[in-house]
Structure formats: C-alpha cells, structure tokens
N, CA, C and O atoms as CSV, one atom per row, in Angstrom:
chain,resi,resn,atom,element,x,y,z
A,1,UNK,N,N,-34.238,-19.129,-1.345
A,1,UNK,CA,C,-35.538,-19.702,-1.530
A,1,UNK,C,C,-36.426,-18.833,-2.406
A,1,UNK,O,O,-37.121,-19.431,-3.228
A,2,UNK,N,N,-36.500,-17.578,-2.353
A,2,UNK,CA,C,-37.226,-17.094,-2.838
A,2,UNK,C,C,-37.038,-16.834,-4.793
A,2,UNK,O,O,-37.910,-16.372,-5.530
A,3,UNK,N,N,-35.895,-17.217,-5.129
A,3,UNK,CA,C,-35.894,-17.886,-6.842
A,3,UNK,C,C,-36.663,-19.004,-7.032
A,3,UNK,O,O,-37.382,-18.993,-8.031
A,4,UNK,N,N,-36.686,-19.869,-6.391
A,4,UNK,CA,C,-37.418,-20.781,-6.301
A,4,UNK,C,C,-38.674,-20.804,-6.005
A,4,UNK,O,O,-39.204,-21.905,-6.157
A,5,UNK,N,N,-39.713,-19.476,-5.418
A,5,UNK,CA,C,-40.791,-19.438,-5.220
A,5,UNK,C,C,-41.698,-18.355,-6.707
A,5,UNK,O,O,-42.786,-17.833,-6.952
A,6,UNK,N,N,-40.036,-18.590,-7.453
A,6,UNK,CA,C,-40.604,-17.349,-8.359
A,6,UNK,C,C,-40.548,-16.016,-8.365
A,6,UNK,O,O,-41.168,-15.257,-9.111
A,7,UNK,N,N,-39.447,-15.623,-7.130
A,7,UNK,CA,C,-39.242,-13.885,-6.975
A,7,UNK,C,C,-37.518,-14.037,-6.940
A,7,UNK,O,O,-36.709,-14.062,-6.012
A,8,UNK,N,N,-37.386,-14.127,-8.479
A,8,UNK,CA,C,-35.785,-13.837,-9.060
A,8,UNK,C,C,-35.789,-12.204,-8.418
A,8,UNK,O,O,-34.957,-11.931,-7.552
A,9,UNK,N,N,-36.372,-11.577,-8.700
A,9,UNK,CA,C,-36.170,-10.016,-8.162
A,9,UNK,C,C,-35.497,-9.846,-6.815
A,9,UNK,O,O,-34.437,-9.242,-6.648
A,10,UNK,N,N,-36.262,-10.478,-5.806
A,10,UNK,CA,C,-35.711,-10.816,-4.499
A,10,UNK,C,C,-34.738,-11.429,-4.462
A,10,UNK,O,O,-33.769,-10.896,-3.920
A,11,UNK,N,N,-34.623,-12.568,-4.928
A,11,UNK,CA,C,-33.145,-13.856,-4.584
A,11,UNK,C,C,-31.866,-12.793,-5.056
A,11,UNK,O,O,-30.850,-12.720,-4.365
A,12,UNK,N,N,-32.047,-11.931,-6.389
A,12,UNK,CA,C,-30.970,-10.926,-7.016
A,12,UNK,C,C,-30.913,-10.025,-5.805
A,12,UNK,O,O,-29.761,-9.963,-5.376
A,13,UNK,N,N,-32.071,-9.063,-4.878
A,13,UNK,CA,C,-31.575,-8.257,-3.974
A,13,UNK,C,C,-30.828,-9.282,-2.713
A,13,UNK,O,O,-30.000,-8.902,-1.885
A,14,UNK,N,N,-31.219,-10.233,-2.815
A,14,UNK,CA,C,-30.698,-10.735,-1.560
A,14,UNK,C,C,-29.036,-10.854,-1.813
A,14,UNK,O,O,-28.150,-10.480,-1.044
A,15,UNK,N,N,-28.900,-11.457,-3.057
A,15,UNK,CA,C,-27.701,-11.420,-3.280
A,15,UNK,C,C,-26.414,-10.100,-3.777
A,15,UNK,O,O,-25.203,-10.309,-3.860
A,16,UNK,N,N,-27.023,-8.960,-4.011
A,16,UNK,CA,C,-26.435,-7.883,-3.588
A,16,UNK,C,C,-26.681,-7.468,-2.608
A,16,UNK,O,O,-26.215,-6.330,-2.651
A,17,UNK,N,N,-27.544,-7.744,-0.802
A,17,UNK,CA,C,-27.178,-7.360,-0.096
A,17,UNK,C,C,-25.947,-8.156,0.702
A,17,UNK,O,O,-25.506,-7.613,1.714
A,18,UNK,N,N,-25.371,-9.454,0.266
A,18,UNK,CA,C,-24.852,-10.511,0.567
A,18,UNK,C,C,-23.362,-9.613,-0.063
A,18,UNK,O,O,-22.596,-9.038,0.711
A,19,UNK,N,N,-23.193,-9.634,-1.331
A,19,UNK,CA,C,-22.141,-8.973,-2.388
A,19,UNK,C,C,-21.728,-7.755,-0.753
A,19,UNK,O,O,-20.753,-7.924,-0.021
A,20,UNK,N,N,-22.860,-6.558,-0.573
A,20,UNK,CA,C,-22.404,-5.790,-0.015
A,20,UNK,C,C,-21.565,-5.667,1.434
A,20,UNK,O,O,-20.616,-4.993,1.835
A,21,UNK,N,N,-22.776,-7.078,2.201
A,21,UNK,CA,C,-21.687,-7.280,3.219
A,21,UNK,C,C,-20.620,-7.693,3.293
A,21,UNK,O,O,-19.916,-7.369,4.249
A,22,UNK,N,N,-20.011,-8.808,1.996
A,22,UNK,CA,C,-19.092,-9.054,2.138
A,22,UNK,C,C,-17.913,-7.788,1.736
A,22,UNK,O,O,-16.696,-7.945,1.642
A,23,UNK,N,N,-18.546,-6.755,1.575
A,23,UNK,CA,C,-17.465,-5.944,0.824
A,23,UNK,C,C,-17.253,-5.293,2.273
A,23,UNK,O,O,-16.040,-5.177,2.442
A,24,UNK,N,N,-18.026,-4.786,3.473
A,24,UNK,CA,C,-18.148,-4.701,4.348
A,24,UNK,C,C,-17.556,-5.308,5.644
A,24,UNK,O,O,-17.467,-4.726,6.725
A,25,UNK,N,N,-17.212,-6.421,5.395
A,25,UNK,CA,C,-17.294,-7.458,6.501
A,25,UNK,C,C,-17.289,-8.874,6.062
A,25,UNK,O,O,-16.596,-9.354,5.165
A,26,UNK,N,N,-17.743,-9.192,6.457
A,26,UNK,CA,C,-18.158,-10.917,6.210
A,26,UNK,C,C,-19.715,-11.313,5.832
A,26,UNK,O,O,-20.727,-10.762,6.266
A,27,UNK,N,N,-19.641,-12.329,4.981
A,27,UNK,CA,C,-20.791,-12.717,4.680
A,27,UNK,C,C,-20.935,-13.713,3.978
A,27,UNK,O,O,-20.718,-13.702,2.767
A,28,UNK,N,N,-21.461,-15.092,4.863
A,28,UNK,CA,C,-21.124,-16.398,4.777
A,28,UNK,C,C,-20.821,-16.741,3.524
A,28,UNK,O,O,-21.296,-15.911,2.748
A,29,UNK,N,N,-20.081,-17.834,2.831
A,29,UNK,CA,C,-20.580,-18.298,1.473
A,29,UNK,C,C,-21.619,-19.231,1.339
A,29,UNK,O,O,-22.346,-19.297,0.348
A,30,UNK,N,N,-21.682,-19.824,2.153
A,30,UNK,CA,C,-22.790,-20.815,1.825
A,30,UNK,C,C,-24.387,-19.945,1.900
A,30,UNK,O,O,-25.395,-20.503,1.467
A,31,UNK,N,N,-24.439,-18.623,2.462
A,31,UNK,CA,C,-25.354,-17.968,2.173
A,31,UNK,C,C,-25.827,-17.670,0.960
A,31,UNK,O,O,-26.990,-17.467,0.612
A,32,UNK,N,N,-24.527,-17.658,0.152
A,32,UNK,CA,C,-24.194,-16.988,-1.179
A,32,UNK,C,C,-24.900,-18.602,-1.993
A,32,UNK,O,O,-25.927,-18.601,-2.671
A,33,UNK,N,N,-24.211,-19.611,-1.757
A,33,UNK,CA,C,-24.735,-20.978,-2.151
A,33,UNK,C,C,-26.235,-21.520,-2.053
A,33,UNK,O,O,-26.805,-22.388,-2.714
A,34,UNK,N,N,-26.555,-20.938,-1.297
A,34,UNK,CA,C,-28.229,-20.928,-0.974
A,34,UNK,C,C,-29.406,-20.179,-1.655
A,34,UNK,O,O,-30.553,-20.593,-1.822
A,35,UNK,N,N,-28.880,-19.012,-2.001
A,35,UNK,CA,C,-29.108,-18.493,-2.995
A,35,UNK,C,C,-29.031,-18.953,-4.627
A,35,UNK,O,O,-29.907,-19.092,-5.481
A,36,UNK,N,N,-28.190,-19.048,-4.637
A,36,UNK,CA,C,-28.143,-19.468,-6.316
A,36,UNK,C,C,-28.852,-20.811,-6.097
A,36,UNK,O,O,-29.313,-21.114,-7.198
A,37,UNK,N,N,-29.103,-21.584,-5.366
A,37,UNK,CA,C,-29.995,-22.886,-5.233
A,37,UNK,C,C,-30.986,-22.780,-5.668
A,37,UNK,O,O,-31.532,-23.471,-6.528
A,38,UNK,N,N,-31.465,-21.602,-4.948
A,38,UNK,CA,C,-32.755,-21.129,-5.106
A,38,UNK,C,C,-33.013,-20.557,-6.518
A,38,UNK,O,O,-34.140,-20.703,-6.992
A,39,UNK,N,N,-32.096,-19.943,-7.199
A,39,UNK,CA,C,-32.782,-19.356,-8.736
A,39,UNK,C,C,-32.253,-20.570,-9.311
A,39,UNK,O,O,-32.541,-20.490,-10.506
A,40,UNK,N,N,-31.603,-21.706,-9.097
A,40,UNK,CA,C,-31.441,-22.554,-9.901
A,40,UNK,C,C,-30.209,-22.682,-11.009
A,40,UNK,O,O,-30.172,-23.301,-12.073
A,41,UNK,N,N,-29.170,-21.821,-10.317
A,41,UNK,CA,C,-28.059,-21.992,-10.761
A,41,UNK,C,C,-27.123,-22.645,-9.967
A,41,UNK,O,O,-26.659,-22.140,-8.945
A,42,UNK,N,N,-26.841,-23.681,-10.367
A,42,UNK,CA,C,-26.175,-24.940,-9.863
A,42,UNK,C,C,-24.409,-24.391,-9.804
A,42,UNK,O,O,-23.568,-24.080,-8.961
A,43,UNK,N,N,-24.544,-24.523,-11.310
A,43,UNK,CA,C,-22.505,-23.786,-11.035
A,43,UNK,C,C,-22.209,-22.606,-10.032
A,43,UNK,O,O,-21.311,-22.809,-9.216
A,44,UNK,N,N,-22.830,-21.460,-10.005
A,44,UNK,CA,C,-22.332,-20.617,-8.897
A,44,UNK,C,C,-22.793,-21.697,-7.514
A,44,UNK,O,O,-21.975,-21.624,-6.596
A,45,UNK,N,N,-23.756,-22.489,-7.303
A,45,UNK,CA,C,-24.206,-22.376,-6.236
A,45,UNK,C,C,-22.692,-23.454,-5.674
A,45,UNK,O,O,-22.072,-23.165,-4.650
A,46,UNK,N,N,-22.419,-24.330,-6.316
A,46,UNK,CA,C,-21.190,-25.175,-6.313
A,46,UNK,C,C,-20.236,-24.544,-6.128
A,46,UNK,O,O,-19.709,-24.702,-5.027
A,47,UNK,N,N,-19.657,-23.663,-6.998
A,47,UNK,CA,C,-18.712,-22.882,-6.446
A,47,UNK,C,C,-18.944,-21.882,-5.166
A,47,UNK,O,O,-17.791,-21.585,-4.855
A,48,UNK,N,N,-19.756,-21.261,-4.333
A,48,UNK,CA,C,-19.582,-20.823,-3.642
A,48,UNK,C,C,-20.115,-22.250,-2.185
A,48,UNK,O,O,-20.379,-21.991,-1.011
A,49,UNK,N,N,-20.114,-23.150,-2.612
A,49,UNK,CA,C,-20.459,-24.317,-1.648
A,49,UNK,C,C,-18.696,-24.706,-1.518
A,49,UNK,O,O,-18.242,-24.906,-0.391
A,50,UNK,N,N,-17.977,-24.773,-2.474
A,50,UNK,CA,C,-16.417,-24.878,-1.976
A,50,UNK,C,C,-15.921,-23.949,-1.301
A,50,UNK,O,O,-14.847,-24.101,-0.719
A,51,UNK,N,N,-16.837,-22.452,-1.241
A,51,UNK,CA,C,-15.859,-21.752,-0.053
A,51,UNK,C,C,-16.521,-21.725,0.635
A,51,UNK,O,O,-16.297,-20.925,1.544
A,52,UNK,N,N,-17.318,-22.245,0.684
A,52,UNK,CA,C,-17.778,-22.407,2.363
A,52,UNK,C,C,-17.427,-23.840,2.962
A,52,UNK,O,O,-17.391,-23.886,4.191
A,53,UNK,N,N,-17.200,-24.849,2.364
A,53,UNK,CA,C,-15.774,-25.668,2.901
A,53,UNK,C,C,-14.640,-24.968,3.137
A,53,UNK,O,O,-14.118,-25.297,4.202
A,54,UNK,N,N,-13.978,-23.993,2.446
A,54,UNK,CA,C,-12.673,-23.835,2.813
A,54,UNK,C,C,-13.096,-22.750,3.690
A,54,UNK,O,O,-12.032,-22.339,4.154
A,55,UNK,N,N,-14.118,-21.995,4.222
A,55,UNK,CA,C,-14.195,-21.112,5.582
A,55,UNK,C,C,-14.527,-22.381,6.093
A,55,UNK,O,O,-13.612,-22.962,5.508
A,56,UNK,N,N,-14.859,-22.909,6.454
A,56,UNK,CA,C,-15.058,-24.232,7.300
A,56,UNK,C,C,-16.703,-23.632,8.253
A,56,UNK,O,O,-17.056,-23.713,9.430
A,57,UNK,N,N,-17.287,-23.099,7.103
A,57,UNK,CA,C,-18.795,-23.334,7.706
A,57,UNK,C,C,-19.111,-23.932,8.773
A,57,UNK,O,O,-18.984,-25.139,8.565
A,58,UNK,N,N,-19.579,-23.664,10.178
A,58,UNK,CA,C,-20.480,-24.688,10.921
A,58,UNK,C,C,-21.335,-25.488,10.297
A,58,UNK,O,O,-21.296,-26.718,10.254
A,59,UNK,N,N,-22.198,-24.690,9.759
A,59,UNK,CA,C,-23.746,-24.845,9.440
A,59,UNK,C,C,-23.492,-25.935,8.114
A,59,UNK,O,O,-24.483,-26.224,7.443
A,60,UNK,N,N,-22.432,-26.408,7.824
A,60,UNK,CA,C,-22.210,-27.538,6.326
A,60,UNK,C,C,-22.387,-28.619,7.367
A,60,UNK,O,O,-22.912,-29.597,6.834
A,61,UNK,N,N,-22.077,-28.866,9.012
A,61,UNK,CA,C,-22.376,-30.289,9.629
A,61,UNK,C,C,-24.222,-30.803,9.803
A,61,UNK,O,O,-24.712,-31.653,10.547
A,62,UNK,N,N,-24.951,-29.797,8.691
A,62,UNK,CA,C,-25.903,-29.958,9.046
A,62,UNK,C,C,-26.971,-30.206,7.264
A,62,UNK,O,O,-28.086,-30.655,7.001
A,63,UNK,N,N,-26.034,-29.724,6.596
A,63,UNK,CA,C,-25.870,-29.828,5.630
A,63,UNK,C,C,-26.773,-31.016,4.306
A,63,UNK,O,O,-27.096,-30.664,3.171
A,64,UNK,N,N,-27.002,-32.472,4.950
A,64,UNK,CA,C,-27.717,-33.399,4.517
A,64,UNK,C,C,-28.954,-33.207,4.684
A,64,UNK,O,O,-29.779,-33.508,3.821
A,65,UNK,N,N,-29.336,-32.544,6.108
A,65,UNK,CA,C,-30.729,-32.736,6.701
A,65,UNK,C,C,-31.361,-31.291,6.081
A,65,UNK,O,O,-32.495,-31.157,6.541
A,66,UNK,N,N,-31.012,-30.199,5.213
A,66,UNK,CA,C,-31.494,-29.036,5.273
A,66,UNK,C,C,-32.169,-29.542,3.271
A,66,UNK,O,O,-31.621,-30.324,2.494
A,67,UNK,N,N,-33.362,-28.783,3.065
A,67,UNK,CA,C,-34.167,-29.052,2.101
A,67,UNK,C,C,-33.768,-27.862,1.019
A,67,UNK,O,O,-34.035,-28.019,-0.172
A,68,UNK,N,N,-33.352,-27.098,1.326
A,68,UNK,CA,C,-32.742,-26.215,0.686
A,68,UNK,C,C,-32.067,-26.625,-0.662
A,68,UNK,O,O,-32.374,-26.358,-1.824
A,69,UNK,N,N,-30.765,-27.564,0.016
A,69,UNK,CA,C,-30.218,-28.437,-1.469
A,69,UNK,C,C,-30.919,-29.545,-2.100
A,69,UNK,O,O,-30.244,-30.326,-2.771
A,70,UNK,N,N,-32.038,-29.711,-1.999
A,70,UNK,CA,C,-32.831,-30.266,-2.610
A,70,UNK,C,C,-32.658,-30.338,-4.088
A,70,UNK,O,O,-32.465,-31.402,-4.677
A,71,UNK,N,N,-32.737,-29.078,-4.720
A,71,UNK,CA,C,-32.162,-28.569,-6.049
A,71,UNK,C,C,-31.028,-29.242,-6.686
A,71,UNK,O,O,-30.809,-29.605,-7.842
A,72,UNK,N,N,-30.305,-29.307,-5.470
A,72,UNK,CA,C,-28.664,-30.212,-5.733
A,72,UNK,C,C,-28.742,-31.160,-5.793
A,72,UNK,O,O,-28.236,-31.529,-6.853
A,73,UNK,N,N,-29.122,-31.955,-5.235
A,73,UNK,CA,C,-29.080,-33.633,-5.075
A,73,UNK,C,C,-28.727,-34.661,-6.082
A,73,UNK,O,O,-28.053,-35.627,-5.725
A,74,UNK,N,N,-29.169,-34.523,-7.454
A,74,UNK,CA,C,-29.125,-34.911,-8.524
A,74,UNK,C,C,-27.966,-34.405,-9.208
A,74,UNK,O,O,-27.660,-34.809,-10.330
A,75,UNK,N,N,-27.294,-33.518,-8.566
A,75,UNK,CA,C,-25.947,-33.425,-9.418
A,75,UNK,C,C,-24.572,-34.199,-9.124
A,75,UNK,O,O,-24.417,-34.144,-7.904
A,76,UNK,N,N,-23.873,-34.657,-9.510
A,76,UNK,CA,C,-22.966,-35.102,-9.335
A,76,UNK,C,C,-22.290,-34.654,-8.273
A,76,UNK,O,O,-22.013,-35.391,-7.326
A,77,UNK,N,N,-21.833,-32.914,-8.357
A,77,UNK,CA,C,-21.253,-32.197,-7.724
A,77,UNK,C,C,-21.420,-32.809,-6.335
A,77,UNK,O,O,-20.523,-33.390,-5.723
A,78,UNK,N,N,-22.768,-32.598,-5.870
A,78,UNK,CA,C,-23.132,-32.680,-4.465
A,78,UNK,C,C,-22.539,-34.209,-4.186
A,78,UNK,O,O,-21.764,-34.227,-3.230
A,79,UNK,N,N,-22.678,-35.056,-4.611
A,79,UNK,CA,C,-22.354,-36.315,-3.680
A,79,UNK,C,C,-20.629,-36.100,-3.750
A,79,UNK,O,O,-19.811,-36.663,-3.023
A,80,UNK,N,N,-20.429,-35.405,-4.524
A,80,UNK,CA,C,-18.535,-35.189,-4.217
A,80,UNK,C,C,-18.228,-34.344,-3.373
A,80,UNK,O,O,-17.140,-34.510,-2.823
A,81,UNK,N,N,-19.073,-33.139,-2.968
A,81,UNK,CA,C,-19.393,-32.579,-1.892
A,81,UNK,C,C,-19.325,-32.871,-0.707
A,81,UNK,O,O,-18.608,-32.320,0.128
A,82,UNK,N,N,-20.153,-33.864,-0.515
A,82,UNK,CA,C,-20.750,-34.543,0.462
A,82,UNK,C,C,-19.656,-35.233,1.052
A,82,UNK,O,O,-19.438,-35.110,2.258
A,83,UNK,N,N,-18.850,-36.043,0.227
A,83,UNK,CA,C,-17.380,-37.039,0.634
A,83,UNK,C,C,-16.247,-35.978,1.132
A,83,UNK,O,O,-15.438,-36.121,2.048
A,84,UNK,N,N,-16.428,-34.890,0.271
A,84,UNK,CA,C,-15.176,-33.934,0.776
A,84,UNK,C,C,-15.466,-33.442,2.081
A,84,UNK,O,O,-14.521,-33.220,2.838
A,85,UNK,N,N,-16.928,-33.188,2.546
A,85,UNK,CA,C,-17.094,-32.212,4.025
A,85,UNK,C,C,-16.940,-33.630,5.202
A,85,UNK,O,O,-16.773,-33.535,6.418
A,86,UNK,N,N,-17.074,-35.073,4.276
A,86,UNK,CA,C,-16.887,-35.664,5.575
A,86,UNK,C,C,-18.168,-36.645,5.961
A,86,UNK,O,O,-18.224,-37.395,6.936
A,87,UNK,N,N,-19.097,-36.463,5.030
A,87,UNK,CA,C,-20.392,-37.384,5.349
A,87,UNK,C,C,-19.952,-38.788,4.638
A,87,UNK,O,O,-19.255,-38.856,3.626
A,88,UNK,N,N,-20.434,-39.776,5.285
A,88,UNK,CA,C,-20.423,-41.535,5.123
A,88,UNK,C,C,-21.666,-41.255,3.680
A,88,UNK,O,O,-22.608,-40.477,3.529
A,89,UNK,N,N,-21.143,-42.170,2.959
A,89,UNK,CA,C,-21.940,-42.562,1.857
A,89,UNK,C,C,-22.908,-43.308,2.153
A,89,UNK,O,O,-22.850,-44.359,2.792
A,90,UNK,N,N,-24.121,-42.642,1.563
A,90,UNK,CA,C,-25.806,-42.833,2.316
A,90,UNK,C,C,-26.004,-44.971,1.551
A,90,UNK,O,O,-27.021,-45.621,1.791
C-alpha cells in the first residue's frame, strides 16, 4: 500500500525486508504480490500472485473481497487468476 500512497521508498524497504525473510525462512508470496500492487507493477505483482497459488495461500480464499487488488482488476491476468484459484465467474 504504501507505493500507492506515494512512499516508493517504503513499499522498496518493505520489500527487502520480505527478500530477507525469505532468505531466512519463509515469507509469503502473495505478500511479495501486494506489494508490487501497490507501486504499480502489475508483472511482478502477477508473477508472485502464481506462487502464492502454488504455496496454496490461505489468505487467496479471500482474495475477491480485499481492495488491495484493486490495481489489478482491469487486467486480464486477474480474471485468469481468479478461474485458476477457483472463484465462479462474477
């Protein structure tokens, strides 16, 4: 969110503290996808929205109702998205 409020500075630390945990441990992808939403990069945010299908995310069954992908909506990607995790066509 915070690319989107205009603090690229932040959304970039957030996403090297994200980079670090995963080097660490774990650290969701769709976290990683939420991020790039937010600065408005669609291709990473897509690609790290497919691995968080293939970790099989909880938090993607919730996925329609969150404002976050707002950004997305208008892309193609997302409604192919949307069919692959399993949602009925709106």
């Amino acid at each position: 969110m915070q690319g989107r409020l205009g603090h690229r500075a932040e959304a970039q630390k957030a996403l090297d503290q994200l980079a670090a945990a995963s080097r660490q441990g774990y650290a969701p992808a769709l976290y990683f996808a939420m991020v790039y939403t937010g600065l408005g990069d669609k291709d990473h945010a897509c690609e790290w929205l497919d691995k968080a299908y293939e970790e099989r995310f909880v938090r993607l069954a919730y996925f329609r109702q969150e404002q976050v992908w707002d950004a997305l909506r208008d892309d193609p990607r997302y409604a192919k998205f949307l069919k692959r995790v399993g949602f009925p066509e709106p």
